[in-house]
C-alpha positions as a Markdown table, in Angstrom:
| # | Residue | x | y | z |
|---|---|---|---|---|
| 1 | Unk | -7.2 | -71.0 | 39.4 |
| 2 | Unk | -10.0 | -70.1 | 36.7 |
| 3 | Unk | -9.5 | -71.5 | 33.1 |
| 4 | Unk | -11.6 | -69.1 | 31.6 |
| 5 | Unk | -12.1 | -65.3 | 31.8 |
| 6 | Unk | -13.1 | -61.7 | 30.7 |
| 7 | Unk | -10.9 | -59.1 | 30.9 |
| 8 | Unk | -12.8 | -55.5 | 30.3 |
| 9 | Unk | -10.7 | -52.4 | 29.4 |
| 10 | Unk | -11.9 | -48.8 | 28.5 |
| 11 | Unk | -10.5 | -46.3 | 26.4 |
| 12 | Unk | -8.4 | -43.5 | 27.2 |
| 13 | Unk | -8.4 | -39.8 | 26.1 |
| 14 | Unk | -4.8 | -38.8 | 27.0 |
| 15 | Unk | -3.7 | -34.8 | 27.4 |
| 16 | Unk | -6.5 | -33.2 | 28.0 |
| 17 | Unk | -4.8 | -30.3 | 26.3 |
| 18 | Unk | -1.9 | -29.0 | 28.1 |
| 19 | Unk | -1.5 | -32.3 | 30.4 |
| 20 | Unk | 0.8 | -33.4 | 27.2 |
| 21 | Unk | 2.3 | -37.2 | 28.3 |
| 22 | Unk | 1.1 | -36.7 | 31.7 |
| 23 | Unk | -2.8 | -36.9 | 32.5 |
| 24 | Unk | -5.6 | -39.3 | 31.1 |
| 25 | Unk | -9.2 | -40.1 | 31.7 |
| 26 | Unk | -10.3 | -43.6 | 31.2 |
| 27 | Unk | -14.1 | -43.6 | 29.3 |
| 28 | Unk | -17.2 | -45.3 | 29.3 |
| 29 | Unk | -16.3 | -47.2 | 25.6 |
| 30 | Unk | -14.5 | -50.3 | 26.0 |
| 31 | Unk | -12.4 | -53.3 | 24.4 |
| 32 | Unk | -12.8 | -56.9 | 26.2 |
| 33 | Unk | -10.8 | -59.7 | 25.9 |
| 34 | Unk | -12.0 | -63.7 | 26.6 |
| 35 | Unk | -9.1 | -65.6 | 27.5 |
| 36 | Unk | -9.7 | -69.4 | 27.5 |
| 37 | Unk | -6.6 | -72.0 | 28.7 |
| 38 | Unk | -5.7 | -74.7 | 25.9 |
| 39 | Unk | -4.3 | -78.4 | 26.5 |
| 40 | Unk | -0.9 | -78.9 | 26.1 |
| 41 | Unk | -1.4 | -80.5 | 23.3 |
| 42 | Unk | -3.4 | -77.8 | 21.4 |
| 43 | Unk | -1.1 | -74.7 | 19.5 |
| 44 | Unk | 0.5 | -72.0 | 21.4 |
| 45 | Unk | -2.7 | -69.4 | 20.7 |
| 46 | Unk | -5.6 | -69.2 | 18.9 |
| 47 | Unk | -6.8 | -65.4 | 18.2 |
| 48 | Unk | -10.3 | -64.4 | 17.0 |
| 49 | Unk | -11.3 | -61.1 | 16.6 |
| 50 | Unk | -14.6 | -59.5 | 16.2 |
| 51 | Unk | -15.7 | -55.7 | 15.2 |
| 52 | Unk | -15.7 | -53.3 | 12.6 |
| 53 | Unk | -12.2 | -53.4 | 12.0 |
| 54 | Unk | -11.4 | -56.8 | 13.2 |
| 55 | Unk | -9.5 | -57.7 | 9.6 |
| 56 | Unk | -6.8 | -55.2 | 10.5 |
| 57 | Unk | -6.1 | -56.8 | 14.4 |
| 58 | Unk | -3.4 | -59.3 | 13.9 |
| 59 | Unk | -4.0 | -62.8 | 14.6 |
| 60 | Unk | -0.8 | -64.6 | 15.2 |
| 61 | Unk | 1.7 | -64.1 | 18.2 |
| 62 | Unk | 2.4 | -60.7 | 16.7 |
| 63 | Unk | -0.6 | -59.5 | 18.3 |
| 64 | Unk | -0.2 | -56.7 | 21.3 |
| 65 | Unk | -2.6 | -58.3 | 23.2 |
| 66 | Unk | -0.7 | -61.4 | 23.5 |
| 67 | Unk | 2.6 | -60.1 | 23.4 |
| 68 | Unk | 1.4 | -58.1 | 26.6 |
| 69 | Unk | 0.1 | -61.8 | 28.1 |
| 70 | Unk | 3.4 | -63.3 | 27.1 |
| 71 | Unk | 4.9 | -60.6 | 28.6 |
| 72 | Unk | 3.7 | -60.9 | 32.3 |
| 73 | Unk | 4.5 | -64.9 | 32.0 |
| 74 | Unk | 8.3 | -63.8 | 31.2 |
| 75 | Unk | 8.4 | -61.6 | 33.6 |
| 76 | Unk | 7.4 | -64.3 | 36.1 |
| 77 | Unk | 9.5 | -66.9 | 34.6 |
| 78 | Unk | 7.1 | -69.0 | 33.4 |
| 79 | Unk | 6.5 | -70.6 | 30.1 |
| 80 | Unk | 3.3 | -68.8 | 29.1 |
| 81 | Unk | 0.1 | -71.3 | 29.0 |
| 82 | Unk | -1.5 | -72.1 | 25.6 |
| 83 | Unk | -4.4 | -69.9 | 25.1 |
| 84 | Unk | -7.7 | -69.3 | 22.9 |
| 85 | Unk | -8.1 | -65.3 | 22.8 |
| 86 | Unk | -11.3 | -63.7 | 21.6 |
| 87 | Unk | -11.1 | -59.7 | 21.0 |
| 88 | Unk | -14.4 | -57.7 | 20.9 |
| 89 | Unk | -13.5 | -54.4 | 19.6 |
| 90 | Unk | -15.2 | -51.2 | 20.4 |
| 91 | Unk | -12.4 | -49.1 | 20.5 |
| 92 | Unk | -11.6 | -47.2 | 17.1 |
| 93 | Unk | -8.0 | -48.2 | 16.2 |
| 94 | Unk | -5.1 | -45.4 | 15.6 |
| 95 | Unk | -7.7 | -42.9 | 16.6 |
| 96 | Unk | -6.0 | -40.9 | 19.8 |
| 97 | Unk | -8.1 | -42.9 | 22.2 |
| 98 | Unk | -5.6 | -45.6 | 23.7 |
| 99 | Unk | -6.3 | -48.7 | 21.5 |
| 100 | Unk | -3.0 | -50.0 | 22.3 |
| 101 | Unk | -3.2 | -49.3 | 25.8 |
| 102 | Unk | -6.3 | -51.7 | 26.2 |
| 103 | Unk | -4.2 | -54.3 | 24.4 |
| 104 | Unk | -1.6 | -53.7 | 26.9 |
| 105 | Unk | -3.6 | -54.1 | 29.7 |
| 106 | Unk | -5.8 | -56.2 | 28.7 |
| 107 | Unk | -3.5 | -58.5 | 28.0 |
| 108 | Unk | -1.1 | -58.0 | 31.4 |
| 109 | Unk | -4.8 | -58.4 | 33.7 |
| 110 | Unk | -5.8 | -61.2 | 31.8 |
| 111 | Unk | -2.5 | -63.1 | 32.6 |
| 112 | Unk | -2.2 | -62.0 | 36.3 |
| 113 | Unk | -5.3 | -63.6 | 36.9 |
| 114 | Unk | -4.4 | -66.8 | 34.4 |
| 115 | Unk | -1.5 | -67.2 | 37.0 |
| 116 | Unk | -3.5 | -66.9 | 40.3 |
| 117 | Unk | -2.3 | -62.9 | 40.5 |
| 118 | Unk | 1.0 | -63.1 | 41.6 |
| 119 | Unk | 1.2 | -59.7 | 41.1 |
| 120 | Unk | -0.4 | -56.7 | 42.8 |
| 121 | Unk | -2.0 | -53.5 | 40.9 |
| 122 | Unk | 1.2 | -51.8 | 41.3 |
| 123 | Unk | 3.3 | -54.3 | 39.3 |
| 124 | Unk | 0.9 | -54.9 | 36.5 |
| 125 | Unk | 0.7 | -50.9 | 36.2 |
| 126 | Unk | 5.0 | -50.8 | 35.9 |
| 127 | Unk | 5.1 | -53.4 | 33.5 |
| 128 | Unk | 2.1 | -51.9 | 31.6 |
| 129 | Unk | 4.0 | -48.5 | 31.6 |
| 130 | Unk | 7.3 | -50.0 | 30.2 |
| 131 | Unk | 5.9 | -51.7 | 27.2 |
| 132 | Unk | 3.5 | -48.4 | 26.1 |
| 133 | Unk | 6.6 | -46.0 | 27.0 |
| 134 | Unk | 4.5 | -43.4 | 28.7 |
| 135 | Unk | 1.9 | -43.7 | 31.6 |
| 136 | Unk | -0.9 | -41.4 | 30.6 |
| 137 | Unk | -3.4 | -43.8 | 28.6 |
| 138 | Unk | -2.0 | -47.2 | 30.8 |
| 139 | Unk | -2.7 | -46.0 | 34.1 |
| 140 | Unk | -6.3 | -44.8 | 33.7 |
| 141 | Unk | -6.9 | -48.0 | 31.5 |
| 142 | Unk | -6.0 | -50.3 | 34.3 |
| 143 | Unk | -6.9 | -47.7 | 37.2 |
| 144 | Unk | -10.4 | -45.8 | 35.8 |
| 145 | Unk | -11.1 | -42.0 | 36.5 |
| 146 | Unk | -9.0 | -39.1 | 35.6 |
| 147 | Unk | -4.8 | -39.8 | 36.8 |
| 148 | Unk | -1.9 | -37.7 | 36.6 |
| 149 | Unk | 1.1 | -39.5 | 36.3 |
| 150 | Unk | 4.7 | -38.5 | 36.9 |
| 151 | Unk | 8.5 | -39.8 | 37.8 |
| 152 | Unk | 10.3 | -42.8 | 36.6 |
| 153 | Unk | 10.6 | -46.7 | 36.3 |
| 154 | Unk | 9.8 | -48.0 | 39.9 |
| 155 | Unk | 9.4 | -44.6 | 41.3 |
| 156 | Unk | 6.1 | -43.8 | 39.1 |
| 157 | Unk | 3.8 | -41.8 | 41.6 |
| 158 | Unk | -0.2 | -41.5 | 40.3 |
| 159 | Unk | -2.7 | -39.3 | 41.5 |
| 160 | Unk | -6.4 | -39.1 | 40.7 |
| 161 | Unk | -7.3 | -35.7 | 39.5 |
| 162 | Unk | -11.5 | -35.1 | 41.0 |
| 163 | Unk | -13.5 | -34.7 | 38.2 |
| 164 | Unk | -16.8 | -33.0 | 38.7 |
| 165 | Unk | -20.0 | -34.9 | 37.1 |
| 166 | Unk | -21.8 | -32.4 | 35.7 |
| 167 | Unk | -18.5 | -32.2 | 32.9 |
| 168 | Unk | -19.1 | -34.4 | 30.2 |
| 169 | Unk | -17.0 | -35.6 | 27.6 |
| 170 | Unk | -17.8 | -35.6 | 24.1 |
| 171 | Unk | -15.4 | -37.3 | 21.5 |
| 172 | Unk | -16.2 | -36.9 | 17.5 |
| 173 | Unk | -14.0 | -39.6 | 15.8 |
| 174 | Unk | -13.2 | -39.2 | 12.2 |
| 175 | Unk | -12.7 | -41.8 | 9.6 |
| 176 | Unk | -9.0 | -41.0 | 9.5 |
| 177 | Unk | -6.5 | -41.9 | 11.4 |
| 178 | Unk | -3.1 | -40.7 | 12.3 |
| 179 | Unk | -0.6 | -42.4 | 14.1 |
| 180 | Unk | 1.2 | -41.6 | 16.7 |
| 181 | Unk | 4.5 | -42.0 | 15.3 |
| 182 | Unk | 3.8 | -39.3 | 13.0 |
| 183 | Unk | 1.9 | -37.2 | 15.4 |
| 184 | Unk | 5.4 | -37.4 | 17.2 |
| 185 | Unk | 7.1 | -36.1 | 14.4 |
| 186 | Unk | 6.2 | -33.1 | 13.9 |
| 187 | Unk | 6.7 | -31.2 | 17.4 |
| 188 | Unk | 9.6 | -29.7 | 18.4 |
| 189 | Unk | 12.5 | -30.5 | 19.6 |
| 190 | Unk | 13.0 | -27.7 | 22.1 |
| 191 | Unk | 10.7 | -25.0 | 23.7 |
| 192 | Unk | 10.7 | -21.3 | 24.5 |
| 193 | Unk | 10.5 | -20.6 | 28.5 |
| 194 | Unk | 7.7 | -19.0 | 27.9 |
| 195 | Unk | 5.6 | -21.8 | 26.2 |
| 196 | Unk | 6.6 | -23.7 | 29.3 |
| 197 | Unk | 5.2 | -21.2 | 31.4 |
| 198 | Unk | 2.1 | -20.9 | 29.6 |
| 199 | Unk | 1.7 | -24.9 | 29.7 |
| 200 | Unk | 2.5 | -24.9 | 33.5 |
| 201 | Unk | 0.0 | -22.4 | 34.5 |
| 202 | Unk | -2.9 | -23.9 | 32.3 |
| 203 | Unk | -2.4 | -27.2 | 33.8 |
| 204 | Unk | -2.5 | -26.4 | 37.4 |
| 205 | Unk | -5.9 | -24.4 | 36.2 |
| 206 | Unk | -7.4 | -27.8 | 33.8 |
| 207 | Unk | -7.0 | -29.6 | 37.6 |
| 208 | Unk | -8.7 | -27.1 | 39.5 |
| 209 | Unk | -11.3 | -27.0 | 36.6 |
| 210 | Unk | -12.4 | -30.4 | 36.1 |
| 211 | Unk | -12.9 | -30.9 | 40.3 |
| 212 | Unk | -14.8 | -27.6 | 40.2 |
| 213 | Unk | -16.5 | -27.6 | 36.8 |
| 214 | Unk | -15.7 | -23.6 | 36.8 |
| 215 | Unk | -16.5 | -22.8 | 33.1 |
| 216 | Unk | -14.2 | -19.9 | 32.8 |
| 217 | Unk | -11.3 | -21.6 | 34.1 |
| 218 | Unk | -12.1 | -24.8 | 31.6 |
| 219 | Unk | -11.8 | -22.7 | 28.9 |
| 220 | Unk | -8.6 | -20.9 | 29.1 |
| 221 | Unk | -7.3 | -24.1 | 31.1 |
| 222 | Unk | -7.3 | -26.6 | 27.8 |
| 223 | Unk | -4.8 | -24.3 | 26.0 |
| 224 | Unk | -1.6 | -25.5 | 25.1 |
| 225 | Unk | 1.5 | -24.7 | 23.0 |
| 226 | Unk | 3.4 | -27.8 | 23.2 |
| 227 | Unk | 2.0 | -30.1 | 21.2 |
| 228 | Unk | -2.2 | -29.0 | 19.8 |
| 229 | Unk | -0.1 | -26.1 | 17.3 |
| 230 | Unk | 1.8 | -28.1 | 15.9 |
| 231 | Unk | -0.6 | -31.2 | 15.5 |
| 232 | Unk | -3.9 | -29.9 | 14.6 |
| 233 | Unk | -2.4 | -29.1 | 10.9 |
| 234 | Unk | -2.5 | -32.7 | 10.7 |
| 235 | Unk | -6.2 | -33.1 | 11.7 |
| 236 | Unk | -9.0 | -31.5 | 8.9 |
| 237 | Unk | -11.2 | -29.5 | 9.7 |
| 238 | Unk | -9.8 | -28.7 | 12.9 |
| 239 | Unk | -10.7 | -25.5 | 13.3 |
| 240 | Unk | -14.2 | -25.6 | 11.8 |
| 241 | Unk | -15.2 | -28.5 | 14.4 |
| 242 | Unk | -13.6 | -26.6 | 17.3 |
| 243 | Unk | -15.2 | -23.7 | 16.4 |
| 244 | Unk | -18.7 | -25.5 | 16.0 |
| 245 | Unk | -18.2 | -27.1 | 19.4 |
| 246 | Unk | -17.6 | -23.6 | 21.0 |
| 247 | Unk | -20.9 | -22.3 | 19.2 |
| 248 | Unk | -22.6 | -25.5 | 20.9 |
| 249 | Unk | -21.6 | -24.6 | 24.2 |
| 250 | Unk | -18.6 | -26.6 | 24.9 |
| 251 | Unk | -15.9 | -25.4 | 27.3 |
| 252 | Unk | -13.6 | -25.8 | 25.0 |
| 253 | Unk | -12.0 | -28.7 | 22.6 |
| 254 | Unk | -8.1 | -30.4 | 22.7 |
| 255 | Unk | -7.0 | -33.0 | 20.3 |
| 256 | Unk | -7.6 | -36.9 | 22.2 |
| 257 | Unk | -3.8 | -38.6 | 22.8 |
| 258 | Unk | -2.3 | -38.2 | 19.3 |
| 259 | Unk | -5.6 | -37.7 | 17.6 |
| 260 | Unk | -7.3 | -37.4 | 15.2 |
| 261 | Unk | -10.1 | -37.8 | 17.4 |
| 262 | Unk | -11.4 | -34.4 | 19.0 |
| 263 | Unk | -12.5 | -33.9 | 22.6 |
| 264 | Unk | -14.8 | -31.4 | 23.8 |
| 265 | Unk | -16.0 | -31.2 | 27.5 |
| 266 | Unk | -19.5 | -29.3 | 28.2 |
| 267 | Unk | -22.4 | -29.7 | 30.6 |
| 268 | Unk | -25.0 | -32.4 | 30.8 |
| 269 | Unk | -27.4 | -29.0 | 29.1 |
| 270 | Unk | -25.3 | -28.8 | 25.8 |
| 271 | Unk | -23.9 | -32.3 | 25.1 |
| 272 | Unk | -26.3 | -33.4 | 22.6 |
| 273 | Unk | -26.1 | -29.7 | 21.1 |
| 274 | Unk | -22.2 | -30.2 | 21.3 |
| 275 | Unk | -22.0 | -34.0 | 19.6 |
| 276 | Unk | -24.4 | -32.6 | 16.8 |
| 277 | Unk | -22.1 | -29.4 | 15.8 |
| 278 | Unk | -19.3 | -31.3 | 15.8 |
| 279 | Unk | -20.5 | -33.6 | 13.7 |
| 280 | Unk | -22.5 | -31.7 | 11.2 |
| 281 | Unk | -18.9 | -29.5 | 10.9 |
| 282 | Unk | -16.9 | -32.5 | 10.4 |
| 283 | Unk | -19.7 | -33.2 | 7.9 |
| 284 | Unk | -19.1 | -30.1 | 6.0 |
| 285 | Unk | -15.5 | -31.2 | 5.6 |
| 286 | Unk | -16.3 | -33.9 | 3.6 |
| 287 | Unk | -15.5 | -36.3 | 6.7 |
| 288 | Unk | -18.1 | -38.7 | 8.5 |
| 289 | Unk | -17.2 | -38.8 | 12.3 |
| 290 | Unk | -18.4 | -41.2 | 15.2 |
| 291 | Unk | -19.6 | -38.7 | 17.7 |
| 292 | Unk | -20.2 | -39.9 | 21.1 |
| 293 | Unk | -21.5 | -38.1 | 24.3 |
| 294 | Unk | -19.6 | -40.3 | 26.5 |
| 295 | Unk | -18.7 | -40.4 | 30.6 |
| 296 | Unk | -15.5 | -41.0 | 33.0 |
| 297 | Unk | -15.4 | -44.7 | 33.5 |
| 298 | Unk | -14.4 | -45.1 | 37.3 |
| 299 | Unk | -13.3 | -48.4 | 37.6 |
| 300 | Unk | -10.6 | -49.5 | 35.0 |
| 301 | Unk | -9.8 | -52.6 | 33.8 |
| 302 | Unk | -12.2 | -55.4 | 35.0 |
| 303 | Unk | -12.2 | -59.0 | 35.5 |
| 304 | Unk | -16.3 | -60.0 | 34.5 |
């Protein structure tokens, strides 16, 4: 049993448009996580944090991170070891690229492997799913590439959607957030049949998309009515940044998770074009963005 360790996670763009709750992609930008076991004798935890926005992670046993760890421990029913925990963020908080969801697993890994992995992938990826509520930025955190996930507490059945290489993702990130609570609140409560329809259709086409890299079907596929109409008033400059991305040469461009971070996908030709118009827009707005031509991280949460 190791005493020391470094759990790797990377961030998640969840929906993909009209995969709402269902699909995610884990990509190549990443949170890690140093556990270190304490003596008995030292306190419970000791948190440290580094990053640009390291001041607004908690450091006490309110932290996600270590609620996750403690967590896996109860689970077990074991008294959870004393730890040292040092976080080195490069995720964006509150941004709509699965923050949380590192935390989650990050913390849930780095236990499992504390306690000499009693548990297979299958149960850390259940227990992950319970605490976030929703499977779509957890499972590509702990599994890598592109999932779809559907069903139900012990009955959760994930499948790996192909993603073509030659699709690249590009995500601008503004300095704004929005959080998901109130990205929640403002979609509705009930749908028309045919919104349903139209989500339906352009999902089975975003799957057949991404493993092809068909252009025409990537841009009608990332359309969706059930939750980008109602959220993008939340996000400014929307429109001006989608439209710029279009210009570039993207295939087209969905809101990340919750946003307000924006995702376009494009070829290997156009990225740099892409990154640059989305950021010069965004720049227009009076809003300085992180743009980052980024890739799909295969592998998941990893134990260095």
């Amino acid at each position: 049993m190791t005493n020391s360790l470094i759990i790797t996670v990377p961030a998640t763009t969840a929906n993909i448009g009209p995969g709402f709750d269902c699909i995610g992609a884990a990509l190549t930008l990443y949170n890690q996580f140093h556990f270190t076991l304490l003596s008995a004798s030292d306190e419970d935890v000791k948190i440290t944090v580094k990053g640009t926005e390291a001041d607004r992670v908690s450091t006490d046993k309110n932290n996600l991170l270590y609620k996750s760890f403690v967590k896996l421990y109860q689970h077990l029913g074991k008294k959870p070891p004393n730890v040292a925990i040092e976080i080195q963020l490069g995720v964006p908080l509150a941004r709509g690229l699965g923050s949380s969801a590192t935390a989650i697993v990050g913390g849930l890994v780095g236990a499992n492997q504390l306690a000499g992995t009693p548990l297979d992938t299958k149960e850390v990826m259940e227990l992950a799913i319970a605490m976030e509520g929703h499977p779509d930025n957890v499972v590509p955190a702990l599994l890598g590439n592109c999932r779809l996930s559907t069903g139900e507490a012990g009955n959760w059945q994930i499948c790996e959607i192909p993603w073509k290489n030659e699709i690249i993702p590009v995500v601008a990130i503004p300095d704004f957030e929005l959080s998901t609570e109130e990205a929640r609140s403002v979609l509705p409560v009930q749908i028309s049949r045919s919104d349903a329809i139209f989500n339906i259709a352009r999902l089975g086409l975003l799957l057949r998309g991404l493993e092809t890299g068909r252009e025409d079907w990537l841009r009608v596929a990332m359309e969706d009515k059930l939750h980008q109409p109602y959220r993008q008033g939340l996000i400014r400059g929307y429109e001006t940044v989608k439209l710029a991305a279009l210009s570039a040469g993207a295939f087209g461009m969905v809101i990340s998770g919750a946003g307000p971070t924006l995702l376009a996908l494009c070829d290997r030709d156009c990225a740099s074009s892409v990154a640059s118009a989305m950021r010069e827009a965004w720049k227009n707005e009076g809003i300085v963005a992180d743009v980052r031509v980024l890739a799909l991280d295969p592998q998941g949460a990893r134990v260095n």
